[in-house]
Structure formats: structure tokens, C-alpha cells
C-alpha positions in Angstrom: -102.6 -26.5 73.3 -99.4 -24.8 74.0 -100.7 -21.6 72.3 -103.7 -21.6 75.0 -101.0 -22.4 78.0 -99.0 -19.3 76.8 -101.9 -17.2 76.9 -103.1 -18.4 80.4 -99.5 -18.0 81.3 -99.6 -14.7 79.9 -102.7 -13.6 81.4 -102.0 -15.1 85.3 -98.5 -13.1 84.7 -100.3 -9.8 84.2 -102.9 -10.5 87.4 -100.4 -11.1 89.7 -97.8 -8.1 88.3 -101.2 -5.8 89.4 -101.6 -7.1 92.5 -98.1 -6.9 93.1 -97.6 -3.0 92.3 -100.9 -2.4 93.9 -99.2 -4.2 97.6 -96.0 -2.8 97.1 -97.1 1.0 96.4 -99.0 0.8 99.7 -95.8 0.5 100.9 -93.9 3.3 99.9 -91.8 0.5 97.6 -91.0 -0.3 93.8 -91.4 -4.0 92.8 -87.4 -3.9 92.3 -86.9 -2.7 96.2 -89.8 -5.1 97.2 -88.1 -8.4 95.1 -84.7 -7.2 96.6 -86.1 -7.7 100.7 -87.6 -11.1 99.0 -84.4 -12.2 97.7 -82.7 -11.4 101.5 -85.6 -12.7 103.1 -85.3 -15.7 102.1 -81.6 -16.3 101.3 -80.1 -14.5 103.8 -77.3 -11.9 103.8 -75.6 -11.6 100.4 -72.6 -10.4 98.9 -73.4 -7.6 96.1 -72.3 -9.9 93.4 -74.4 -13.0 94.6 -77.4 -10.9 95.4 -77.3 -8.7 91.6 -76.9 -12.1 90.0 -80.0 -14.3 91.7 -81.6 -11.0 91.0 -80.7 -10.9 86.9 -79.3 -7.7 86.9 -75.9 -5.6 87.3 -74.5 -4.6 90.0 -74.7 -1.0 88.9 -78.3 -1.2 88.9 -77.9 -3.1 92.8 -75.9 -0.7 93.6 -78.9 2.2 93.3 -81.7 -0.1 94.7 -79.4 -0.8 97.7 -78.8 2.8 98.2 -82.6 3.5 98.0 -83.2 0.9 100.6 -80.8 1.8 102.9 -82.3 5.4 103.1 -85.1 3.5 103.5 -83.6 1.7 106.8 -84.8 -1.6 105.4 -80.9 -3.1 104.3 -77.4 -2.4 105.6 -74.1 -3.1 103.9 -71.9 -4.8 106.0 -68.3 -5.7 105.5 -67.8 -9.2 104.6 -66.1 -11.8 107.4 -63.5 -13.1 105.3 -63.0 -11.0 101.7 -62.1 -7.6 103.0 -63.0 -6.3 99.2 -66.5 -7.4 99.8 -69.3 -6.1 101.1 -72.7 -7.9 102.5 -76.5 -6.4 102.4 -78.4 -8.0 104.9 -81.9 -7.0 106.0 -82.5 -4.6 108.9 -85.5 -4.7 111.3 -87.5 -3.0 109.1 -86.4 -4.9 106.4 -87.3 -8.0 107.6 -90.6 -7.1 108.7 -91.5 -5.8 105.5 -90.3 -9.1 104.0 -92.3 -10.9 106.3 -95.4 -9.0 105.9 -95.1 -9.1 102.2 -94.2 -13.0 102.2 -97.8 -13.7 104.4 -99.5 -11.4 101.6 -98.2 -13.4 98.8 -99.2 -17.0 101.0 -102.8 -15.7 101.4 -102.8 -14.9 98.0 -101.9 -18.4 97.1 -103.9 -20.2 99.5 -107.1 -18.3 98.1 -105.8 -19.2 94.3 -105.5 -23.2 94.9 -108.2 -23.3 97.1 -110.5 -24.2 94.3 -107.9 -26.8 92.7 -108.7 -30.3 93.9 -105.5 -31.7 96.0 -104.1 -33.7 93.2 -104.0 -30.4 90.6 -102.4 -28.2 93.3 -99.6 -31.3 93.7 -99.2 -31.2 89.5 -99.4 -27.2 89.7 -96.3 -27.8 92.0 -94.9 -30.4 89.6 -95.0 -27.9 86.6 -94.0 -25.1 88.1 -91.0 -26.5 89.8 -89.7 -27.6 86.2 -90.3 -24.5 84.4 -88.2 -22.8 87.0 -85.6 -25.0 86.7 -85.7 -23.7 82.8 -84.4 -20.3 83.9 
């Protein structure tokens, strides 16, 4: 059984990874930029550190996609209102609306994929997932 749940994970991770790229490259965006506005979105204004670690990677590697966005005019670094040595990235207008666009894409998407699962699944689909977050 868990051998035929890895491969469905497997296989539902390598859908959704396409349809991912395929959104985000109408946009002019990598995934890395894309999951960046996502993580703003939806927490809010971040210090560097905060934002590179709910993201899993450096702050080096922030540092570059933060750059790219800001060219972009989708982020802004703003000094921080207490620790003058830190910095916050918060979305811009553009920013946000990309977010938002993006977030109604992926809530269409899941609306169409749970459609077909019968009220009680989609309430054990929540269930599991939930707790195999909660593992990272």
C-alpha cells in the first residue's frame, strides 16, 4: 500500500509541477519568484531571514530572487520599524496582484480536482494532507 501511495504521490507531484511552470512562464516568472509573491501573499511583509527560511533556502539565494523581483516591480525592501540592521520585502501593487491572480488559479485548480471526491474524502484529503505537512 505505501509503495502505490508514494507513486500516486509521485505522480500528482509531477502534474501539478507542469501546470505550475506552464502558469508561471505565462507570466514572465520562475517557480522560485512565483513561490516567493506566495510566501508574501500570504504571510505578509517579511524580514530576509524569516522569509529565506519558510522558503528553505539561504539568504544568498533570497537575496538574487529579491533582486529579480524588484526589477520586476513586484517586491520592495523596506527598512525594518524596529531592527535598524534589518530589512523587510513586502509585496508591491504589482506584486500583489500577481499573488492574487496566481492564488485564484491554484483555487480553480483545486476546486476542479475535488470536485469528483465525495464530501467526506475531500474532508480526509484535508485530514492527510494537513499531517504530512506538519512532517516537514
Amino acid at each position: 500500500m505505501v509503495g502505490r501511495i508514494n507513486h500516486a504521490i509521485v505522480e500528482f507531484f509531477e502534474k501539478l509541477s507542469s501546470w505550475e511552470h506552464d502558469v508561471v512562464r505565462e507570466k514572465g516568472m520562475t517557480l522560485p519568484q512565483m513561490h516567493t509573491l506566495e510566501v508574501l501573499g500570504i504571510h505578509g511583509a517579511m524580514r530576509m531571514k524569516e522569509l529565506a527560511e519558510a522558503m528553505g533556502i539561504t539568504t544568498g539565494t533570497l537575496t538574487v530572487l529579491v533582486d529579480r523581483l524588484e526589477d520586476k516591480d513586484c517586491v520592495r525592501r523596506v527598512p525594518h520599524d524596529t531592527d535598524r540592521r534589518s530589512i523587510n520585502v513586502e509585496l508591491t501593487g504589482q506584486g500583489k496582484a500577481l499573488f492574487e491572480e496566481h492564488d485564484r488559479l491554484h483555487l480553480r485548480l483545486t476546486e476542479e480536482l475535488v470536485a469528483a471526491c465525495p464530501p467526506d474524502d475531500r474532508e480526509a484529503l484535508l485530514r492527510c494532507l494537513t499531517s504530512m505537512n506538519a512532517q516537514f
